[in-house]
C-alpha positions as CSV (number, residue, x, y, z in Angstrom):
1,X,113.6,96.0,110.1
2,X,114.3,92.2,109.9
3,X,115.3,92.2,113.3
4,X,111.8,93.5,114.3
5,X,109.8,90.6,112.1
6,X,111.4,88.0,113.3
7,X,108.8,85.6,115.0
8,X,106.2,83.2,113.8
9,X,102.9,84.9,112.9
10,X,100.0,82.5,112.3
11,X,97.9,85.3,110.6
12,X,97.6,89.1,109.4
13,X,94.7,91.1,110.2
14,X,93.5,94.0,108.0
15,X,91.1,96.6,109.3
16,X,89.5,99.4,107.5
17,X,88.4,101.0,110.4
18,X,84.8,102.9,110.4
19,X,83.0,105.5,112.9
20,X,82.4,104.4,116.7
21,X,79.3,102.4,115.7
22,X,81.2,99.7,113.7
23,X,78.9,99.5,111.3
24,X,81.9,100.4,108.4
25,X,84.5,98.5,109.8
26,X,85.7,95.5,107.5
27,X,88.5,92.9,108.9
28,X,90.4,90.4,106.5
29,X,92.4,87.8,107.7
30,X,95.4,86.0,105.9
31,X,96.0,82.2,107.6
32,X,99.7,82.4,107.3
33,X,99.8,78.1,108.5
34,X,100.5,77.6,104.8
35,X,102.8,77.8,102.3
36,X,101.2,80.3,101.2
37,X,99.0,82.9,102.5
38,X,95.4,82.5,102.2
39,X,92.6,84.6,102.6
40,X,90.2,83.3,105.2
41,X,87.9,86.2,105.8
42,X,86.9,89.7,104.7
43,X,83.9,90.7,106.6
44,X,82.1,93.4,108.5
45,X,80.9,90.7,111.1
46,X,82.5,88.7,113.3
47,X,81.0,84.7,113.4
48,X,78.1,85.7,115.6
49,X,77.0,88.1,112.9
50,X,78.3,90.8,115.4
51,X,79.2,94.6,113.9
52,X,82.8,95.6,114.7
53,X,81.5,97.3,117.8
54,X,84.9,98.2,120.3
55,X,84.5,95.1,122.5
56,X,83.7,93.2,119.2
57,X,86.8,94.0,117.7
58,X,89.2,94.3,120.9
59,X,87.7,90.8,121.6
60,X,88.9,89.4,118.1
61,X,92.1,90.8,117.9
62,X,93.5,90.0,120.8
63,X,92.6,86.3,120.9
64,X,95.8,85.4,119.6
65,X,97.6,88.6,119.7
66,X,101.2,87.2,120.3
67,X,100.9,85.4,117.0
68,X,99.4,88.2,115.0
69,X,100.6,91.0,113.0
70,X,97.8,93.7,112.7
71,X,97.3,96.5,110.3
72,X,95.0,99.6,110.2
73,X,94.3,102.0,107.7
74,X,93.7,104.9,110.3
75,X,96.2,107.3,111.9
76,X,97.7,105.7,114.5
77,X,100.1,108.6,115.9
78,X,99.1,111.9,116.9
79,X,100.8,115.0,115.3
80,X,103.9,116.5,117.0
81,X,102.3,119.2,118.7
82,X,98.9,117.2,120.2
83,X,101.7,114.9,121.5
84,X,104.1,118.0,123.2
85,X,104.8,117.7,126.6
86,X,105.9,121.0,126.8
87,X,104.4,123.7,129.8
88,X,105.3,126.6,127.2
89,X,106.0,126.6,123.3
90,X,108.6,127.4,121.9
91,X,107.2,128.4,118.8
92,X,108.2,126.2,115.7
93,X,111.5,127.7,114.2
94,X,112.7,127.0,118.1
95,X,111.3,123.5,118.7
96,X,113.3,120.7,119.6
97,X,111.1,117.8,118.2
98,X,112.7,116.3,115.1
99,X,108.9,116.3,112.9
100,X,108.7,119.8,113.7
101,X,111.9,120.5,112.0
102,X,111.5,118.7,109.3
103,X,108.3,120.6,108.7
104,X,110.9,123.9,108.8
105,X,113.6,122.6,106.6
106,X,111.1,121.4,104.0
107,X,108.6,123.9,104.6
108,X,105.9,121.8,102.9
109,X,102.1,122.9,103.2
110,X,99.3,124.5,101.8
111,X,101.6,128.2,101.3
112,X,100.8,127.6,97.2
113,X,96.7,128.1,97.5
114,X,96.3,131.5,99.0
115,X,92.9,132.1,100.4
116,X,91.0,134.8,98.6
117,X,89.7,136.8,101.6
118,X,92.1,135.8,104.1
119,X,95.4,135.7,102.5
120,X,97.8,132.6,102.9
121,X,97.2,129.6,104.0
122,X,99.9,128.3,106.9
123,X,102.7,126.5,105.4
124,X,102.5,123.8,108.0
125,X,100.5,123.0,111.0
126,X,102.4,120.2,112.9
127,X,99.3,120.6,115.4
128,X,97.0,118.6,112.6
129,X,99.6,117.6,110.1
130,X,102.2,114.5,110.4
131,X,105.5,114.5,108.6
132,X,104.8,110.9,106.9
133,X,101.4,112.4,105.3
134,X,103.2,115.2,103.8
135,X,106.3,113.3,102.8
136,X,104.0,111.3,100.7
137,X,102.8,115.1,99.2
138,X,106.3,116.4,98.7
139,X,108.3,112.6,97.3
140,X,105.5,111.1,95.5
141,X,102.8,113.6,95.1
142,X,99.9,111.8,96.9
143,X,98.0,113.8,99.1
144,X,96.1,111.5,102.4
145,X,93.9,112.7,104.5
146,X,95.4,114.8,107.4
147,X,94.8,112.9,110.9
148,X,93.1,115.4,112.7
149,X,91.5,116.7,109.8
150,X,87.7,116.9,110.0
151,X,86.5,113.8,107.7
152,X,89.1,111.6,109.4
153,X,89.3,112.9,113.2
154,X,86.9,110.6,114.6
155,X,88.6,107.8,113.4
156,X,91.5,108.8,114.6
157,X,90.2,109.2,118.2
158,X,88.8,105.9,117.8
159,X,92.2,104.0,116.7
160,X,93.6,106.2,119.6
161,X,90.9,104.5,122.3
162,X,91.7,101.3,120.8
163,X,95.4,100.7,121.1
164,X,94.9,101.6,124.4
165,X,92.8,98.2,124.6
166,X,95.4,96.6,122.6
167,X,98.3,97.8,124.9
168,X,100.9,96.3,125.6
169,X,100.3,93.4,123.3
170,X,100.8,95.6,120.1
171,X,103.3,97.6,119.7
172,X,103.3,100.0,117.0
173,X,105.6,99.3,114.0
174,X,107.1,95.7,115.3
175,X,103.1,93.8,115.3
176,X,101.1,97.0,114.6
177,X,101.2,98.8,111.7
178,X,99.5,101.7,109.7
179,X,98.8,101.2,106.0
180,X,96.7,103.1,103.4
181,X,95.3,101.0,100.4
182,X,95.2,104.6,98.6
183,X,99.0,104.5,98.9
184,X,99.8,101.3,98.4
185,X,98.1,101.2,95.5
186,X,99.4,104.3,94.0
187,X,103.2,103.2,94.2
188,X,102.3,99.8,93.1
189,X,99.9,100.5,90.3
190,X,100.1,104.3,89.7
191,X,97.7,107.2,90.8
192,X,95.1,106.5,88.2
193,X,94.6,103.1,89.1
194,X,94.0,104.2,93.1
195,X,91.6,106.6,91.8
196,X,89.3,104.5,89.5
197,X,90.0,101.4,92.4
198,X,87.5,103.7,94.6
199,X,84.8,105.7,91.9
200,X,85.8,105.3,88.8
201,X,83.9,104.6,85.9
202,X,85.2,101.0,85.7
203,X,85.6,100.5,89.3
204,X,84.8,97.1,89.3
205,X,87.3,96.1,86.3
206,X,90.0,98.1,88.0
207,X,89.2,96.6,91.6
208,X,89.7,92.6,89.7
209,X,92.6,93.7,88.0
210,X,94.5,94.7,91.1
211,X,93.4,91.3,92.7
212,X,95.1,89.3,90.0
213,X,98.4,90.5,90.0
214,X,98.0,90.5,94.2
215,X,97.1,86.8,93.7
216,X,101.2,86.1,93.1
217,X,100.9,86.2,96.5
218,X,97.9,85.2,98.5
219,X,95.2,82.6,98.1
220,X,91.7,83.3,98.0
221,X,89.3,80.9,100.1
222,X,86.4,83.7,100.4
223,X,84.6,84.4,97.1
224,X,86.0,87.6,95.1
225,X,82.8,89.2,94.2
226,X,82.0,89.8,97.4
227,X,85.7,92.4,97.9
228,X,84.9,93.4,94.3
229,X,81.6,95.2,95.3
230,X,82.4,96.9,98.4
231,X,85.0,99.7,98.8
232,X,85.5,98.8,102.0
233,X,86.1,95.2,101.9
234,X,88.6,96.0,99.4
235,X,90.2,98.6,101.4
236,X,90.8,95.9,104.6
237,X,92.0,92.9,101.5
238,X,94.7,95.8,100.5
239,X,95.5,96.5,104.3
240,X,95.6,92.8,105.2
241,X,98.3,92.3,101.8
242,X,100.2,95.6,102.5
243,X,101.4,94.1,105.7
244,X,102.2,91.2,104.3
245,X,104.6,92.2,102.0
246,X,105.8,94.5,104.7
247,X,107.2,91.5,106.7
248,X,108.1,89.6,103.5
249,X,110.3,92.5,102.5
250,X,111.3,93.8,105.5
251,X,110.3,97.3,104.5
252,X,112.4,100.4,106.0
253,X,112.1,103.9,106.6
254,X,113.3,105.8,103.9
255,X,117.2,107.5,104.3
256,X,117.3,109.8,107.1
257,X,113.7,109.0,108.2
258,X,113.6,106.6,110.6
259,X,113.8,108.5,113.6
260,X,111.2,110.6,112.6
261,X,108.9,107.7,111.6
262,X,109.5,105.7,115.5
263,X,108.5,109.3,117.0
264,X,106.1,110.6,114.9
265,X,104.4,107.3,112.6
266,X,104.5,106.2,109.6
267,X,102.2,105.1,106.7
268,X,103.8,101.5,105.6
269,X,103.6,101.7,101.5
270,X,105.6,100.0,98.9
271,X,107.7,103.2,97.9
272,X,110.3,100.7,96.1
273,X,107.1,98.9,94.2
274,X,106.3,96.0,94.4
């Protein structure tokens, strides 16, 4: 992983991405000049007072792309069997690609909530489902949304059109990387904590203690209470930190998983703490 960090990044960007209209879509930036990183911006405007429309956003990140290191909470892979080249299946007991197998050996899914008029649910469907959300399932019982699920698919399609844009000055797992605040902050704080962070009942007490023990190490220049009230803010602060510590620490796959996680993605979470 080292080998892959190694060159000078002036800042981290954090999106929480939203629908196509932008209107959701919350950027943080960490000014890595420094000795230490500082929080510049957490906004769901650009300096015009623009929304994070496409050409907004594409315009933004790349104005220094070969200096940035960029991080999205969205699915940024497809699952193995959108992604098939394949004329004919195989069927999955037969196929070749090493997520599908993994979904046989482990055989991880939905196979322990029967339907009640329809029997069974599928064990796995490697047509919606990626191996690194269900690896999260099976090793540390978090459940994420699936990519192509229904409350996520548009924002998947939208990451999808945009790294397109972004092409070939990101490249997925060396500058580009997928995060989830839900997961990070479940391995770093516990499940509890990533629950009340969003809804809870003291959702703002939770939200300020998570941002002092992630002031060890960042800066804040941009006034707390502003992340502290919005879920979504929040959300791109914990993306923008996430990858941070992800090129502090050099973060690998886990054992045996790397190959899997070049061909099929991966969701970049502390899974050793912090």
């Amino acid at each position: 992983m080292f080998a892959r960090t190694k060159r000078e990044y002036k800042r981290i960007l954090g999106i929480a991405l939203g629908g196509g209209r932008g209107k959701n879509t919350v950027v943080t930036c960490l000014d890595l000049t420094g000795d230490k990183p500082k929080v510049v911006m957490v906004s769901p405007r650009d300096e015009a007072g623009r929304l994070w429309y496409d050409n907004v956003l594409s315009n933004f990140v790349m104005g220094s792309s070969q200096t940035t290191l960029l991080a999205l909470d969205a699915p940024l892979t497809l699952p193995a069997c959108v992604r098939c080249k394949e004329r004919i299946c195989t069927g999955v007991l037969d196929c070749p690609y090493p997520a599908v197998k993994w979904f046989v050996r482990n055989a991880v899914g939905k196979e322990s909530f029967p339907r009640k008029r329809f029997g069974r649910k599928p064990e796995f469907t490697p047509y919606t489902q990626r191996v690194c959300e269900k690896f999260l399932e099976k090793q540390y019982d978090i459940k994420v949304r699936e990519g192509l699920g229904s409350s996520i698919g548009p924002i998947t399609a939208r990451a999808q059109h945009l790294l397109r844009r972004w092409s070939p000055d990101y490249v997925l797992h060396h500058n580009l990387l997928e995060v989830s605040p839900k997961v990070t902050i479940s391995l770093a704080f516990g499940k509890s904590i990533a629950l009340d962070y969003r809804n809870g009942p003291e959702t703002w007490e939770t939200r300020a203690f998570i941002l002092e023990h992630l002031g060890e190490w960042v800066d804040f220049v941009v006034w707390r209470e502003m992340i502290l009230q919005s879920r979504r803010r929040f959300k791109s602060l914990i993306c923008a930190i996430t990858a941070f510590l992800w090129l502090k620490h050099g973060w690998d796959y886990p054992e045996g998983m790397s190959e899997i996680g070049e061909e099929d993605g991966w969701i970049w979470a502390p899974m050793d703490g912090l």
